[in-house]
C-alpha positions in Angstrom: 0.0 0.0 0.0 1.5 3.5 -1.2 2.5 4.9 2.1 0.1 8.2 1.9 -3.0 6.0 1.4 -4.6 5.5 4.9 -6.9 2.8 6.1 -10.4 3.4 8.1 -9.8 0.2 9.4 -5.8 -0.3 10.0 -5.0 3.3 10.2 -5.5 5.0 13.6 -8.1 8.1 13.8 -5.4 10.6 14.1 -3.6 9.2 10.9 -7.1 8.3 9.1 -8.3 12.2 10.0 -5.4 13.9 8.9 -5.7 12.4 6.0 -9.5 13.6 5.4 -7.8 17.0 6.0 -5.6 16.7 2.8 -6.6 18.5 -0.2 -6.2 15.0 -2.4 -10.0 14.0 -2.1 -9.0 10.7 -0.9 -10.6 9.8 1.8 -13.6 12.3 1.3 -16.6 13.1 2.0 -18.0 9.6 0.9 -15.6 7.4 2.9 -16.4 10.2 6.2 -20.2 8.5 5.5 -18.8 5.4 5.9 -17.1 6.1 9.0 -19.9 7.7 10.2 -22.0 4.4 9.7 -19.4 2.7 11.4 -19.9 5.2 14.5 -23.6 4.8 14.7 -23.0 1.0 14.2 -20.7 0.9 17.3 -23.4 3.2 19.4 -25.7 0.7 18.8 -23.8 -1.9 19.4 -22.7 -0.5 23.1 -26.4 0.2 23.7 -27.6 -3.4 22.9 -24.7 -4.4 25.0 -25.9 -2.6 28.2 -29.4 -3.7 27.4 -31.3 -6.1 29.6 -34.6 -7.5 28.6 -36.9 -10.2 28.7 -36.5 -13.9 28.0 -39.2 -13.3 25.0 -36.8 -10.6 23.3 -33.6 -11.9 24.5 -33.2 -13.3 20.8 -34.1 -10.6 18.8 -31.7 -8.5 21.2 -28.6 -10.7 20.7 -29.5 -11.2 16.8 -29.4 -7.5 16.6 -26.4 -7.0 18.5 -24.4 -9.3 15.9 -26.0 -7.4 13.2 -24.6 -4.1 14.5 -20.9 -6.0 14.8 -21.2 -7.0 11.4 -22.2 -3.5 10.5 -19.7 -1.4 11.8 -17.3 -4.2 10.1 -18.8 -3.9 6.6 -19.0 0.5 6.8 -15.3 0.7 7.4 -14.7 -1.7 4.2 -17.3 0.5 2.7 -15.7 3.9 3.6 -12.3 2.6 1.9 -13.7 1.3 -0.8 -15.3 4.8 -1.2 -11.9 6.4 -1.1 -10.7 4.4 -3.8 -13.9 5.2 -6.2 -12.6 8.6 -5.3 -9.1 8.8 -6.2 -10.4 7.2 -9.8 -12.6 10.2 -10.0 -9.9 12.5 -9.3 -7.8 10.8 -12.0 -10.3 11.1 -14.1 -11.1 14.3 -14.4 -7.2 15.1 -14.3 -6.9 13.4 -18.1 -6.4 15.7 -21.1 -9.7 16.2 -22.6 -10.9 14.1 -25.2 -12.9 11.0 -25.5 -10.8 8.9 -22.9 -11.1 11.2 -20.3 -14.9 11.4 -21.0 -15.0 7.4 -20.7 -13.2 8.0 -17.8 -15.0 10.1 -15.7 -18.6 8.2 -16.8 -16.9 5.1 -15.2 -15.6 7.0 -12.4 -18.7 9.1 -11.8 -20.9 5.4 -11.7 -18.5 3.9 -9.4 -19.0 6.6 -7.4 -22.6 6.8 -7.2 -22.8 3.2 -7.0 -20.6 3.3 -3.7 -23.0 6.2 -2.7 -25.8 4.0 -2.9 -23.9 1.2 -0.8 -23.6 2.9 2.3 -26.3 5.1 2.1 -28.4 1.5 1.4 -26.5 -0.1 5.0 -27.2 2.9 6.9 -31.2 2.9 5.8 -31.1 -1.1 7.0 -30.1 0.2 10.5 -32.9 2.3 11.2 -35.1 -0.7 12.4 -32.5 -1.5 14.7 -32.5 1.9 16.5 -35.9 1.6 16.3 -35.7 -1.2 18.1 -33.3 0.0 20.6 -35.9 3.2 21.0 -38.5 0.7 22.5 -36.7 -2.0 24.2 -32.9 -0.4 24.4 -31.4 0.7 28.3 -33.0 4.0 29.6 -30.0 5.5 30.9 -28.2 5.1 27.3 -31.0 6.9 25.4 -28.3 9.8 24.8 -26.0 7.5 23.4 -28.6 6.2 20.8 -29.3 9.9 20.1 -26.3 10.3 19.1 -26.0 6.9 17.2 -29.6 8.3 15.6 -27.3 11.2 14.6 -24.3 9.9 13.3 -26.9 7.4 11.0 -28.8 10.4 9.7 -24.7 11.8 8.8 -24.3 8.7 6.7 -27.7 8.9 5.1 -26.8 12.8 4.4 -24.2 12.2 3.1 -24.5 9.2 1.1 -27.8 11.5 -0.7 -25.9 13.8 -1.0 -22.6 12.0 -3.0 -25.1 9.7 -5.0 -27.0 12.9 -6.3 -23.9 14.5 -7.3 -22.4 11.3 -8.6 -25.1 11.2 -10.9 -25.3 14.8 -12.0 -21.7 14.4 -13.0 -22.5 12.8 -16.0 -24.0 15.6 -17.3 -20.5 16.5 -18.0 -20.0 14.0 -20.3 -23.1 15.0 -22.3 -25.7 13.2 -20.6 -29.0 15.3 -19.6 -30.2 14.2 -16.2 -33.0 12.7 -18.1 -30.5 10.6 -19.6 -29.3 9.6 -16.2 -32.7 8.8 -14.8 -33.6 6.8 -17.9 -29.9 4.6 -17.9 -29.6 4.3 -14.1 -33.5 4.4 -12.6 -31.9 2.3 -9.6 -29.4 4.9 -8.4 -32.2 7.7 -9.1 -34.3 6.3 -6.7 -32.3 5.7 -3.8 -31.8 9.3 -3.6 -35.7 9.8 -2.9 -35.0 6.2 -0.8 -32.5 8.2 1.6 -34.7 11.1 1.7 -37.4 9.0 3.3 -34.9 7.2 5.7 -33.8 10.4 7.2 -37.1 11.5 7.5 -38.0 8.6 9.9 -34.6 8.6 11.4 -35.7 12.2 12.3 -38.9 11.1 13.5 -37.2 8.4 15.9 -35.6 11.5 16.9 -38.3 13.6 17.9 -39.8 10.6 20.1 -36.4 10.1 22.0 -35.6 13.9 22.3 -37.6 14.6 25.5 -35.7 11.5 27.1 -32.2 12.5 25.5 -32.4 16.1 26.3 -34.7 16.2 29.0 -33.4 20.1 29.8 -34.1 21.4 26.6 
């Protein structure tokens, strides 16, 4: 590995944020989403941990505690693969212009979107989980799952956010976003997909916010 390429998942959070710091693009803004994921993931994950409940839920409460594990595992391999989608869109738009760099930054600019959709599409899964966690998760953690509620809503954010500009990248290439919808209707949608996942993320929220910031 070239020794300026960092690692969400080797590298340690100084090294891994300096590097977000850079003005090299790689890690961005799509691998932060990741790493964001993989916060919300690990929130859950404590919260589950600290939970007690009945005999009747004790599967569903250990089922979902692996699933969070597993989560916060598969964001970080997620949030590197993102960097790596973005260093090829960086080389790509770096080419000379002509018809190889346009090939170039189609390819690039799908990859992109595409790992946009990924981790915006892992993030949406969770929400059942903090649902979950709202009704059955420990009382005194219900801060910490605000704050997993909030670093989800990040990923979800920013995952729209990437995707949508992914996409409207190809308009640069002479596609109209008509185009774009027509040739990739699966990447379209999930932008409306994320928008209604951080609307219920935001309504989970509201219910908790009483409880999590009872001063406010």
């Amino acid at each position: 590995m070239d020794d300026d390429i960092v690692s969400a998942r080797s590298s340690s959070l100084d090294e891994w944020t300096r590097a977000l710091g850079r003005t090299v693009g790689a890690p961005g803004g799509g691998a932060a989403t990741g790493v964001m994921l993989a916060m919300a993931a690990s929130l859950a994950s404590m919260v589950a941990g600290y939970t007690e409940t009945t005999s009747e839920l004790v599967t569903e409460l250990t089922a979902l505690r692996g699933r969070t594990e597993s989560l916060r595992a598969t964001a970080l391999q997620l949030a590197d693969a993102d960097a790596e989608a973005s260093r090829e869109f960086g080389a790509a738009f770096a080419l000379d212009p002509g018809p190889d760099r346009d090939a170039a930054i189609r390819d690039a600019s799908l990859g992109a979107a595409r790992s946009s959709a990924a981790l915006g599409g892992q993030a949406a899964a969770a929400i059942d989980d903090l649902e979950w966690l709202k009704q059955h998760g420990k009382t005194a953690l219900v801060a910490d799952l605000a704050v997993a509620l909030s670093a989800v809503r990040g990923a979800l954010t920013g995952a729209r956010a990437n995707l949508s500009f992914d996409l409207a990248s190809l308009t640069g290439v002479g596609d109209s976003l008509e185009d774009v919808h027509t040739s990739h209707p699966g990447l379209w949608a999930a932008v409306h997909d994320f928008d209604r996942a951080i609307a219920r993320v935001d309504q989970i929220g509201d219910e908790i916010d009483d409880r999590a910031a009872p001063t406010d």
